[in-house]
N, CA, C and O atoms as CSV, one atom per row, in Angstrom:
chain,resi,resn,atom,element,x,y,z
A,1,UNK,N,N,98.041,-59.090,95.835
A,1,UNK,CA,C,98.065,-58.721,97.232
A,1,UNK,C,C,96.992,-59.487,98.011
A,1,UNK,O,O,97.322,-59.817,99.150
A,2,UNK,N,N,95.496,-59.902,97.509
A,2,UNK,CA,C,94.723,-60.234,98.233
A,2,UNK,C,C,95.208,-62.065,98.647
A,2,UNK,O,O,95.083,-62.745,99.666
A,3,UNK,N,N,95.752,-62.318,97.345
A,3,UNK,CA,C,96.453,-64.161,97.788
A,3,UNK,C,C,97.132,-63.935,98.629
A,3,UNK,O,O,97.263,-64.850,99.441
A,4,UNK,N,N,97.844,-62.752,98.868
A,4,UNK,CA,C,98.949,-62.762,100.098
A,4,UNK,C,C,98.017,-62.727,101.652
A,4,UNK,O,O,98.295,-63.460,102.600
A,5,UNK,N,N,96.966,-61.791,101.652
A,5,UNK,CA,C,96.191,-61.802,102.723
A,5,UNK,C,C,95.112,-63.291,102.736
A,5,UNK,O,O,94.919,-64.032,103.700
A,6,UNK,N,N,94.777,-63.359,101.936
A,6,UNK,CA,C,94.240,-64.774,101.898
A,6,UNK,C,C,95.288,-66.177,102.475
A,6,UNK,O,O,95.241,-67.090,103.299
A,7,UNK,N,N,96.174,-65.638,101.463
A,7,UNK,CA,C,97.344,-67.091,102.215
A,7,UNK,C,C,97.667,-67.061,103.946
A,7,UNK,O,O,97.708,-68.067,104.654
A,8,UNK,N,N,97.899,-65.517,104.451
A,8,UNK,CA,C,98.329,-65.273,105.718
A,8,UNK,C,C,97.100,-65.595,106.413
A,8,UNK,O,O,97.203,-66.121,107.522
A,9,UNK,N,N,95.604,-65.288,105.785
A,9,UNK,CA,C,94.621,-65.767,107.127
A,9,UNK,C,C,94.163,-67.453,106.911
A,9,UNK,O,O,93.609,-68.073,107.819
A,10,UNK,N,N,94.468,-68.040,105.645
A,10,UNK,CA,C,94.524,-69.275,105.681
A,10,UNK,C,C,95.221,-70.402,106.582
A,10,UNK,O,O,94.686,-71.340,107.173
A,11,UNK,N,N,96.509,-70.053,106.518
A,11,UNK,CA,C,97.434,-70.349,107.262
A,11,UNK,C,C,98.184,-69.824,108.578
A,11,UNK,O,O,99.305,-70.266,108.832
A,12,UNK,N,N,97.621,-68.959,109.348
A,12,UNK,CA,C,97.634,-68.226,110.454
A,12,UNK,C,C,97.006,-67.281,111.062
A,12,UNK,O,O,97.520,-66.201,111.355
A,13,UNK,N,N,95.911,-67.590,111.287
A,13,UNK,CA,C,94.802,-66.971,111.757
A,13,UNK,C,C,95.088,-66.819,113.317
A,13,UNK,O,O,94.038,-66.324,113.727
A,14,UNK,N,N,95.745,-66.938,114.164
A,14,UNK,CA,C,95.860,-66.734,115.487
A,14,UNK,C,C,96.647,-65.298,115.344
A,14,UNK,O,O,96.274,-64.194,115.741
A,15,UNK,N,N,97.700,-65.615,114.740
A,15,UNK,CA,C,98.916,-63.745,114.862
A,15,UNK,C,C,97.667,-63.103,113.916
A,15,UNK,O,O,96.952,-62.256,114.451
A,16,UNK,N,N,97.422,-63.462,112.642
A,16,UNK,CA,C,96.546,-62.481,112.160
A,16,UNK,C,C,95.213,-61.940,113.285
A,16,UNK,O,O,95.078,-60.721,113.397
A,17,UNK,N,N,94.549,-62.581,113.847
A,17,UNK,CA,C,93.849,-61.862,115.161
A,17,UNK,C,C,94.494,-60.837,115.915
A,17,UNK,O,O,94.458,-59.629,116.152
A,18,UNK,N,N,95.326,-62.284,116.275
A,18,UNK,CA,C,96.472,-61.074,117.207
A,18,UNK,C,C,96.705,-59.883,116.884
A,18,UNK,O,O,97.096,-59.189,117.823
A,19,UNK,N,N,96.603,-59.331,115.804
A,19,UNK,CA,C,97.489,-58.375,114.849
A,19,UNK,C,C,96.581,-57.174,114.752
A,19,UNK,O,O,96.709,-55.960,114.588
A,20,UNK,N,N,95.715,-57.949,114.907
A,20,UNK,CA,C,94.658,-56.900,114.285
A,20,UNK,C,C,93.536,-56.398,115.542
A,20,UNK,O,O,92.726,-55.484,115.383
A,21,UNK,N,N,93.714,-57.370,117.064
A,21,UNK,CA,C,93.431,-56.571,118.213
A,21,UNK,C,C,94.467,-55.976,118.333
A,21,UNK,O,O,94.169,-54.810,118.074
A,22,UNK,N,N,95.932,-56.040,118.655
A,22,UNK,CA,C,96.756,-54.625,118.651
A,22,UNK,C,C,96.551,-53.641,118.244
A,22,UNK,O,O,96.429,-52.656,118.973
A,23,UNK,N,N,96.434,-53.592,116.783
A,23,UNK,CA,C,96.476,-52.652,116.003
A,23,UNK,C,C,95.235,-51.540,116.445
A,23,UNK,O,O,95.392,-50.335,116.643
A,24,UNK,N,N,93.730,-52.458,116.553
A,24,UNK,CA,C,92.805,-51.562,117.170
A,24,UNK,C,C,93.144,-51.559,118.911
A,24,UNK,O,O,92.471,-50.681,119.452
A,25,UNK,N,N,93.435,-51.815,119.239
A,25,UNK,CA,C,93.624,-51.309,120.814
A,25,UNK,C,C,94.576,-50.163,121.131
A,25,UNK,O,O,94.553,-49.630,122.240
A,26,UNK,N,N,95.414,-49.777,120.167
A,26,UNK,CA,C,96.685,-49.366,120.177
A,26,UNK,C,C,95.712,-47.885,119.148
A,26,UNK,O,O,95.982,-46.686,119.223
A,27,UNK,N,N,94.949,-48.330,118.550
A,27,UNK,CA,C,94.213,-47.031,117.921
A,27,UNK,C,C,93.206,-46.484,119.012
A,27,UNK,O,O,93.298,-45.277,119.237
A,28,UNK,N,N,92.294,-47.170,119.696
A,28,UNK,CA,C,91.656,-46.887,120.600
A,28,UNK,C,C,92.219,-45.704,121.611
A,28,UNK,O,O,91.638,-44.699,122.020
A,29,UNK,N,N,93.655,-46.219,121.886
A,29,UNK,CA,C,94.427,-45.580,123.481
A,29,UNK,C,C,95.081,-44.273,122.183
A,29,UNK,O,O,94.752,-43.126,122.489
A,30,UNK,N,N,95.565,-44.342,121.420
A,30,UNK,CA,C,96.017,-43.110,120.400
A,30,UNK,C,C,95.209,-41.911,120.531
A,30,UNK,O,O,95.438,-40.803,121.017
A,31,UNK,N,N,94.003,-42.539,119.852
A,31,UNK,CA,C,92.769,-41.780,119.597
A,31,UNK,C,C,92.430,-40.859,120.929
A,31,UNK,O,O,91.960,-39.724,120.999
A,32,UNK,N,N,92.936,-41.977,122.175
A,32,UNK,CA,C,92.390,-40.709,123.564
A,32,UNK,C,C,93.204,-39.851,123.729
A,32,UNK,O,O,92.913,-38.750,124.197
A,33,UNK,N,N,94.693,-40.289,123.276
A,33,UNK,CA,C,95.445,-39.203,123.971
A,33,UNK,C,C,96.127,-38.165,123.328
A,33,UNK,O,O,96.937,-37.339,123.750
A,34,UNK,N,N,95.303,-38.508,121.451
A,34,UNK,CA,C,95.436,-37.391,120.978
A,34,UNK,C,C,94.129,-35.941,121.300
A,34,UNK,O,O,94.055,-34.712,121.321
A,35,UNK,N,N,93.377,-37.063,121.481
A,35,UNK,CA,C,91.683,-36.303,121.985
A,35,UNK,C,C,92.338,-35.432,123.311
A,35,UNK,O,O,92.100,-34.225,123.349
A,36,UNK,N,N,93.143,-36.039,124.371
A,36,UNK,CA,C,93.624,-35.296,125.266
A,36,UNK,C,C,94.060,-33.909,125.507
A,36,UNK,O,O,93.698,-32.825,125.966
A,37,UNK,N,N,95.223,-34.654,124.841
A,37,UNK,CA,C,95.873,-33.549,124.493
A,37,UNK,C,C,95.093,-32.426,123.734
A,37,UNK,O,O,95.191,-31.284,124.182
A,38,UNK,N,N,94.464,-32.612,122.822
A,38,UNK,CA,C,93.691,-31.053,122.354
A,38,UNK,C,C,92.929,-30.691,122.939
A,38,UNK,O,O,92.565,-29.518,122.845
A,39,UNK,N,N,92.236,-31.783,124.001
A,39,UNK,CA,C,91.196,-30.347,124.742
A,39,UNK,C,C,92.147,-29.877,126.095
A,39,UNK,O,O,91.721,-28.862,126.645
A,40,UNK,N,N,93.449,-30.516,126.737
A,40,UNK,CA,C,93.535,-29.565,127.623
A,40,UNK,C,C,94.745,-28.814,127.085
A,40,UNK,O,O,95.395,-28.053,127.802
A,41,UNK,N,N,95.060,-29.065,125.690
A,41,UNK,CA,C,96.148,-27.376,125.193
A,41,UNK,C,C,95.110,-26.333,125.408
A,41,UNK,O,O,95.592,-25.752,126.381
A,42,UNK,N,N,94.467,-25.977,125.249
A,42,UNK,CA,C,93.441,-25.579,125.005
A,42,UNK,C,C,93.359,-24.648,126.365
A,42,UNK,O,O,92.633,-25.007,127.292
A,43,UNK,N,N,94.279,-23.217,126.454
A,43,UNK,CA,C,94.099,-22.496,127.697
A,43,UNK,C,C,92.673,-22.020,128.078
A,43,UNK,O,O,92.396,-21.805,129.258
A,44,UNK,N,N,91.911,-21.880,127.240
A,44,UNK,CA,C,90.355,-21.841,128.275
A,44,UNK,C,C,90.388,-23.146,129.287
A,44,UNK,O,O,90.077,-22.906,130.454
A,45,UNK,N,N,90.619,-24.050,129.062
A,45,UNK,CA,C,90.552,-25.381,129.537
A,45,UNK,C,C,90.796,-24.857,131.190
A,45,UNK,O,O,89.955,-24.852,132.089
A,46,UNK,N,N,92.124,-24.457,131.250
A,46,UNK,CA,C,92.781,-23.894,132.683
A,46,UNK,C,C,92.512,-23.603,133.286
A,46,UNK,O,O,91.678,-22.750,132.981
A,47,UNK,N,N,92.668,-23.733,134.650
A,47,UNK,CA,C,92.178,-22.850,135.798
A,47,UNK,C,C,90.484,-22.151,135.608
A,47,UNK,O,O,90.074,-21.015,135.844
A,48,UNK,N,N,89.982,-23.018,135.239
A,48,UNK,CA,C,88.400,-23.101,134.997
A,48,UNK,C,C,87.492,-22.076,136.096
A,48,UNK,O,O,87.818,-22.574,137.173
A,49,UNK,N,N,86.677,-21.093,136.377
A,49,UNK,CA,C,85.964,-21.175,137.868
A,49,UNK,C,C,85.455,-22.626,137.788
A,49,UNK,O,O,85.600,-23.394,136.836
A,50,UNK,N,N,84.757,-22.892,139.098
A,50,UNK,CA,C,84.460,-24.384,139.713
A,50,UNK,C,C,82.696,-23.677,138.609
A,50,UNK,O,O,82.209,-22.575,138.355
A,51,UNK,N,N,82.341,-25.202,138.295
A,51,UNK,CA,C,80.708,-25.373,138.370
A,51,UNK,C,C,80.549,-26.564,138.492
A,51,UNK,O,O,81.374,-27.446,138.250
A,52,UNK,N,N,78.835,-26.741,139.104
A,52,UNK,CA,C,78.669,-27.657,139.580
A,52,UNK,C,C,78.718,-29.224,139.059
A,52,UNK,O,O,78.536,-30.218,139.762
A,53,UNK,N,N,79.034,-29.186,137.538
A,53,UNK,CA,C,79.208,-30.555,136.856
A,53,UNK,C,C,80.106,-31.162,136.882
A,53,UNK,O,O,80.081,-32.344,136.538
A,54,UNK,N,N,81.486,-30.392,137.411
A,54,UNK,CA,C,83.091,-30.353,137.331
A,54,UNK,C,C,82.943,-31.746,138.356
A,54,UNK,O,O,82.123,-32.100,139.203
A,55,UNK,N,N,83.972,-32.213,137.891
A,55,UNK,CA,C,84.567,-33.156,139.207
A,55,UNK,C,C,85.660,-33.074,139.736
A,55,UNK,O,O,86.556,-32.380,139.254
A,56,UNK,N,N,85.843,-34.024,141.231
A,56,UNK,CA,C,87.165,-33.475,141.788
A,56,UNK,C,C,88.969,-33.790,140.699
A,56,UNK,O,O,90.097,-33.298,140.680
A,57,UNK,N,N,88.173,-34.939,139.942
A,57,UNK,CA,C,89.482,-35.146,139.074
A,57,UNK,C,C,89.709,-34.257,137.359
A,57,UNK,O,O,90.574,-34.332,136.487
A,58,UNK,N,N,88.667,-33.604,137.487
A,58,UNK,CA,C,88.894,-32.366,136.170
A,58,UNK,C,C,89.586,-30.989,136.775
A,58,UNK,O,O,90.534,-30.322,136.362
A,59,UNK,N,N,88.777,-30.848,137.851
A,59,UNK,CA,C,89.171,-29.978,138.628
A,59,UNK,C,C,91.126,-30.499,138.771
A,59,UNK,O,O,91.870,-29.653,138.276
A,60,UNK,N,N,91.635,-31.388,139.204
A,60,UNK,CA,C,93.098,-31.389,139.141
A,60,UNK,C,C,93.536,-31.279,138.174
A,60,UNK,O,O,94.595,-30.662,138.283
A,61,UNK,N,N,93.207,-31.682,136.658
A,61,UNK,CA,C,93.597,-31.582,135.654
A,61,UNK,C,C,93.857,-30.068,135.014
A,61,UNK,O,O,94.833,-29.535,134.485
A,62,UNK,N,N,92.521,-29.646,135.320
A,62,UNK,CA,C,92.624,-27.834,135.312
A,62,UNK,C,C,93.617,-27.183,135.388
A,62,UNK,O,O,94.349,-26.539,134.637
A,63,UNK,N,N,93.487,-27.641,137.217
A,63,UNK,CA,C,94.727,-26.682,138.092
A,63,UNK,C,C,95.984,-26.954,138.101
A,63,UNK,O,O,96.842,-26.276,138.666
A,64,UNK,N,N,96.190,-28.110,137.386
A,64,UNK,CA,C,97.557,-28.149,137.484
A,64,UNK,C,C,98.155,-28.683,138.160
A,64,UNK,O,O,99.338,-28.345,138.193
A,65,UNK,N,N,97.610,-30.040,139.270
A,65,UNK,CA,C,97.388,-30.436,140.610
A,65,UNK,C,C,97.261,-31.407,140.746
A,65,UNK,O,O,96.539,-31.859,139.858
A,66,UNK,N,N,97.750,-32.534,141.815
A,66,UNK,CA,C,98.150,-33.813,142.231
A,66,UNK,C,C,96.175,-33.735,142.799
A,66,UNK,O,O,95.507,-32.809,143.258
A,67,UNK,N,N,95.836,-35.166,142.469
A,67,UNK,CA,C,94.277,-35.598,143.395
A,67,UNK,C,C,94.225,-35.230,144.466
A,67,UNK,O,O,93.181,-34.739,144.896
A,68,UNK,N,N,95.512,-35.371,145.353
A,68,UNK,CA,C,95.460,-35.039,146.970
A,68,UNK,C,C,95.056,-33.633,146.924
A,68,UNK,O,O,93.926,-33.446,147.375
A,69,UNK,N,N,95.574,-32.761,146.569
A,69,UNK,CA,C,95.368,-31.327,146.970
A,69,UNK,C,C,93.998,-31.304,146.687
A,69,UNK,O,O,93.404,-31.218,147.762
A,70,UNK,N,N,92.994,-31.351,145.480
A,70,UNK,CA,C,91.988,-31.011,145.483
A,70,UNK,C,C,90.950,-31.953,146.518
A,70,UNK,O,O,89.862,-31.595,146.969
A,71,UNK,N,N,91.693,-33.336,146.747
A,71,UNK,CA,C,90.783,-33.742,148.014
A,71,UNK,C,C,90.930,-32.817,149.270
A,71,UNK,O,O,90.041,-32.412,150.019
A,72,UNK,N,N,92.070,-32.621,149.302
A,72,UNK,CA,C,92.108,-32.173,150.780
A,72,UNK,C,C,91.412,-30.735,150.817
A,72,UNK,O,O,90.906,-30.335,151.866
A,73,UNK,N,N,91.395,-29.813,149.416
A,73,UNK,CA,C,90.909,-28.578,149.580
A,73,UNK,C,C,89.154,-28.748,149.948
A,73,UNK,O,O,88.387,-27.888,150.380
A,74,UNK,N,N,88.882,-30.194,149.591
A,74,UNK,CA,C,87.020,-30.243,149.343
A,74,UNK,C,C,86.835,-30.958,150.426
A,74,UNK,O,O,85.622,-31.129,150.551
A,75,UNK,N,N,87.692,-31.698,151.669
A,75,UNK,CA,C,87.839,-32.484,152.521
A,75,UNK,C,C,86.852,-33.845,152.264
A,75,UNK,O,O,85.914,-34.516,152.694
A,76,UNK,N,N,87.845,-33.679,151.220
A,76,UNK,CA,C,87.225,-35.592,150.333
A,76,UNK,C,C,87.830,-36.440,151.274
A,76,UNK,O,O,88.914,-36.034,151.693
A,77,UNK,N,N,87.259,-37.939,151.900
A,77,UNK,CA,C,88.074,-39.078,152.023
A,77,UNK,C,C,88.162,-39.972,150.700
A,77,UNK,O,O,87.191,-40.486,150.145
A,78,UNK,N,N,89.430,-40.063,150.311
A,78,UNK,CA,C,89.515,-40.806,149.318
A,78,UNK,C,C,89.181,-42.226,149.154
A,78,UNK,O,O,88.829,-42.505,148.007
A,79,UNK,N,N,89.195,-43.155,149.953
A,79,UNK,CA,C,88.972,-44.175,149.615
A,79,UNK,C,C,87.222,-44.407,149.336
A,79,UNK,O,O,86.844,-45.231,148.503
A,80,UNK,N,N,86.259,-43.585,150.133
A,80,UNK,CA,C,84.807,-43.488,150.177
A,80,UNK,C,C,84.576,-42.851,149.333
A,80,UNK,O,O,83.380,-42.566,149.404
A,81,UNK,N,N,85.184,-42.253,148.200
A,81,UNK,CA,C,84.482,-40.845,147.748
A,81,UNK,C,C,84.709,-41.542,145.846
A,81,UNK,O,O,85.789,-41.847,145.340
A,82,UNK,N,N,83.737,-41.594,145.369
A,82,UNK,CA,C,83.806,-42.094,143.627
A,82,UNK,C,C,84.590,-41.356,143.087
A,82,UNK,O,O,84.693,-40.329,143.758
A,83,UNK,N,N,85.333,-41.335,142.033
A,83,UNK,CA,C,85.965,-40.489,140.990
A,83,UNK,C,C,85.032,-39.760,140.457
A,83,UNK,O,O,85.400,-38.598,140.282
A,84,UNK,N,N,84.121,-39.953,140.178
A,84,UNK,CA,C,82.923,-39.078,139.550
A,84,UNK,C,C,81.743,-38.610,139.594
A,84,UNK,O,O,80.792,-38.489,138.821
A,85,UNK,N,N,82.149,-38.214,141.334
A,85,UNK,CA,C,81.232,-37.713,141.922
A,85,UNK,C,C,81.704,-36.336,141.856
A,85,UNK,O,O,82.762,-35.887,142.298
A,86,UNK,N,N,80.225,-35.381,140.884
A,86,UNK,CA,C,80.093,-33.885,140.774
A,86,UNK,C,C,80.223,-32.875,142.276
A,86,UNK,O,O,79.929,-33.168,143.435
A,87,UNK,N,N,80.652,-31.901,141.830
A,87,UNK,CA,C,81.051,-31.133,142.619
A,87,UNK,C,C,79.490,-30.473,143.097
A,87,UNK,O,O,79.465,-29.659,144.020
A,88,UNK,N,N,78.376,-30.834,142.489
A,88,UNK,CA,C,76.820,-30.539,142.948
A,88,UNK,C,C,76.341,-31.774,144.204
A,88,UNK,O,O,75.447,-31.570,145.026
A,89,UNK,N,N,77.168,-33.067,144.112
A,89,UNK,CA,C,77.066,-34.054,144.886
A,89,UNK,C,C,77.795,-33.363,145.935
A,89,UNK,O,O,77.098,-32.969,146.870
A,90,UNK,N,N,79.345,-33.070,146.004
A,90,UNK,CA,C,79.833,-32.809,147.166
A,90,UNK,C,C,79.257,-31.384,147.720
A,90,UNK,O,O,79.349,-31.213,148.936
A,91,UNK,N,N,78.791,-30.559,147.092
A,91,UNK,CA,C,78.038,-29.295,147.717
A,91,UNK,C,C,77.134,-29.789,148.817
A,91,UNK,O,O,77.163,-29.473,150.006
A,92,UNK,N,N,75.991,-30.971,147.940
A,92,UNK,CA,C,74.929,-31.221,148.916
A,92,UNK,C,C,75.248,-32.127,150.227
A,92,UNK,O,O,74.662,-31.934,151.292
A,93,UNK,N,N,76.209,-33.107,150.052
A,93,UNK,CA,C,76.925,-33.642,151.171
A,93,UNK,C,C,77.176,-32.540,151.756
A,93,UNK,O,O,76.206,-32.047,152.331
A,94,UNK,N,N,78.224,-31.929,151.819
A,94,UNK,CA,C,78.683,-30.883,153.043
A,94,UNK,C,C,77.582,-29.724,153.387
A,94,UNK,O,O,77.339,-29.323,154.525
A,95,UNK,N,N,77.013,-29.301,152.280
A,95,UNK,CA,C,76.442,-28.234,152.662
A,95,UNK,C,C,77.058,-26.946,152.737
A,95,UNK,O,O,77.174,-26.158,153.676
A,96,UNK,N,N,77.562,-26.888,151.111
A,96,UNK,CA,C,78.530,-25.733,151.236
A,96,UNK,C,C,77.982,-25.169,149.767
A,96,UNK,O,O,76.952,-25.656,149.301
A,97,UNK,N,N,78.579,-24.305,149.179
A,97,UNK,CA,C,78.381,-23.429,148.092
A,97,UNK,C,C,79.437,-23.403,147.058
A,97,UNK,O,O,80.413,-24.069,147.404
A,98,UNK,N,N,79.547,-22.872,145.954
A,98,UNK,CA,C,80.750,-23.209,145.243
A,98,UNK,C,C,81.592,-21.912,145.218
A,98,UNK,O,O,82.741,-21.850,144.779
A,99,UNK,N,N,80.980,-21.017,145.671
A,99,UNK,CA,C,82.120,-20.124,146.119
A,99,UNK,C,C,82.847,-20.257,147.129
A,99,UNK,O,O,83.895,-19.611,147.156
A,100,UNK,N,N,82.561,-20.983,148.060
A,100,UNK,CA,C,82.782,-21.493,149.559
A,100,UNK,C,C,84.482,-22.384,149.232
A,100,UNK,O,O,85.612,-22.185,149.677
A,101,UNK,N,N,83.824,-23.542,148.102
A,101,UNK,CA,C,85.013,-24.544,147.796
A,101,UNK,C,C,86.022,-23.889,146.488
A,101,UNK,O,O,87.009,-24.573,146.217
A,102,UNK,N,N,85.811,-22.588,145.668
A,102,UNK,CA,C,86.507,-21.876,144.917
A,102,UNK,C,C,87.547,-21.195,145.792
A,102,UNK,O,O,88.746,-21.079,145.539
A,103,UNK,N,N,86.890,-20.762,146.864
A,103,UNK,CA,C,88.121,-20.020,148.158
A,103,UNK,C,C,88.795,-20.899,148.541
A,103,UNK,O,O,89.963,-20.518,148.452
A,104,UNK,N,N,88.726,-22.254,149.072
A,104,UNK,CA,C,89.012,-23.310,149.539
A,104,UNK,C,C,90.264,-23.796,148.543
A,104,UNK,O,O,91.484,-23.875,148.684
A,105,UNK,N,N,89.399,-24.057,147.551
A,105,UNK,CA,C,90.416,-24.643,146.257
A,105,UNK,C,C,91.954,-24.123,145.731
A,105,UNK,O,O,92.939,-24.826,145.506
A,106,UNK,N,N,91.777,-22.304,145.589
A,106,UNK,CA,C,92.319,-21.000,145.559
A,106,UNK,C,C,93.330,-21.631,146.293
A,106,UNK,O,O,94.328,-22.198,145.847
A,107,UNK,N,N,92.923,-21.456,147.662
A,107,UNK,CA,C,93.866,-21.149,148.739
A,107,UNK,C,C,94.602,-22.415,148.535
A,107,UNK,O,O,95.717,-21.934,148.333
A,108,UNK,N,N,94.789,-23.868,148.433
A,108,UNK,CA,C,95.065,-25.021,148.457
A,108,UNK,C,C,95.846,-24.932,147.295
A,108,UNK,O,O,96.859,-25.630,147.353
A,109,UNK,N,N,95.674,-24.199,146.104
A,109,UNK,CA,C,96.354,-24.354,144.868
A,109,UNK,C,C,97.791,-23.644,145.272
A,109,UNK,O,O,98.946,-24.071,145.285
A,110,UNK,N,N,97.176,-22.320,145.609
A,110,UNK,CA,C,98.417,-21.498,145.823
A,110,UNK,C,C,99.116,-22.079,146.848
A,110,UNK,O,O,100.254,-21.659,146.639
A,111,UNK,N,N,99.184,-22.995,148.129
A,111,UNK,CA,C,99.912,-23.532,149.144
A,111,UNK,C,C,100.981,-24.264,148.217
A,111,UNK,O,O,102.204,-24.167,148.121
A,112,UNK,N,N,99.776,-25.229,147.414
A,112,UNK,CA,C,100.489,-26.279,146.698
A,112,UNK,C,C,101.771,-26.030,145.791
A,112,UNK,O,O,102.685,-26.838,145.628
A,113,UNK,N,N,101.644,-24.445,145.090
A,113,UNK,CA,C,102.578,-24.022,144.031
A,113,UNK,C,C,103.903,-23.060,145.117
A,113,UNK,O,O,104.998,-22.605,144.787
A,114,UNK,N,N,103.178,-23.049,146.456
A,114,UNK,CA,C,104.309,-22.060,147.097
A,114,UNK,C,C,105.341,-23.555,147.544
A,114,UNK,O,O,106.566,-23.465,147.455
A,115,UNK,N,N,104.751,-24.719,147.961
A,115,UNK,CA,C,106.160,-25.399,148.404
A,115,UNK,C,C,106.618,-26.357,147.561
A,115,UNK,O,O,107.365,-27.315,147.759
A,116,UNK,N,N,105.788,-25.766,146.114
A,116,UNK,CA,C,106.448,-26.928,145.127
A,116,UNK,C,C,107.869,-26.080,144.830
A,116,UNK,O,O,108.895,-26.628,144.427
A,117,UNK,N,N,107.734,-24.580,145.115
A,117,UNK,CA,C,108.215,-23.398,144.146
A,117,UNK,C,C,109.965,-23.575,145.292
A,117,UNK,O,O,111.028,-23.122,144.870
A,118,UNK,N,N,109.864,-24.192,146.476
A,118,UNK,CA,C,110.699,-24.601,147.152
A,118,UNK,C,C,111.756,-25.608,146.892
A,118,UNK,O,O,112.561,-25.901,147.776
C-alpha cells in the first residue's frame, strides 16, 4: 500500500495536494455544522432571556428569526452596525437597558410569527 502512495505522490503531486486540501476543508466546514447543529438542538439554546454578551445575530438564531427583525426590534442600521457587536455595546449606544430591548424584542418576535402565521 505505501508503493501505491509513494508512486501516486511521486508521480502526481498536484491532485494529491489537491486531494488532500478538499478533504481538510470539507472536514473543517463538517466539523462546524455538526458543532451547529448540537448546540442549537439543544432547547435551552431557545428563546434565551437577552444578556449582555448575546449578539444581535445569536439573538436571531435563538428566536427563530430573519436579522431584519432583530435589527429593527434594537433599531440597528445595518450597514453601520458590526455583526458582533454585544448587546452591552448597543445598550451603551442607545442608552437603554436589557429589559427595555427584551420588551422590544418580545413584541417584534411575536409581530414577526403573527404575519408569518398568515
Amino acid at each position: 500500500m505505501w508503493h501505491r502512495i509513494n508512486d501516486i505522490w511521486t508521480h502526481h503531486k498536484l491532485p494529491a495536494l489537491a486531494l488532500v486540501m478538499v478533504v481538510a476543508v470539507a472536514g473543517v466546514f463538517g466539523t462546524r455544522a455538526i458543532s451547529q447543529m448540537i448546540y442549537w438542538s439543544n432547547p435551552a439554546k431557545l428563546e434565551q432571556p437577552l444578556q449582555g454578551w448575546m449578539t444581535p445575530r445569536y439573538i436571531g438564531r435563538s428566536y427563530d428569526v430573519p436579522p431584519e427583525v432583530v435589527q429593527r426590534a434594537f433599531d440597528l442600521d445595518s450597514p453601520s452596525i458590526p455583526h458582533r457587536r454585544s448587546l452591552d455595546k448597543i445598550m451603551a449606544a442607545q442608552g437603554s437597558t436589557l429589559e427595555t430591548l427584551q420588551a422590544r424584542l418580545d413584541a417584534a418576535v411575536a409581530a414577526y410569527h403573527a404575519d408569518e402565521g398568515q
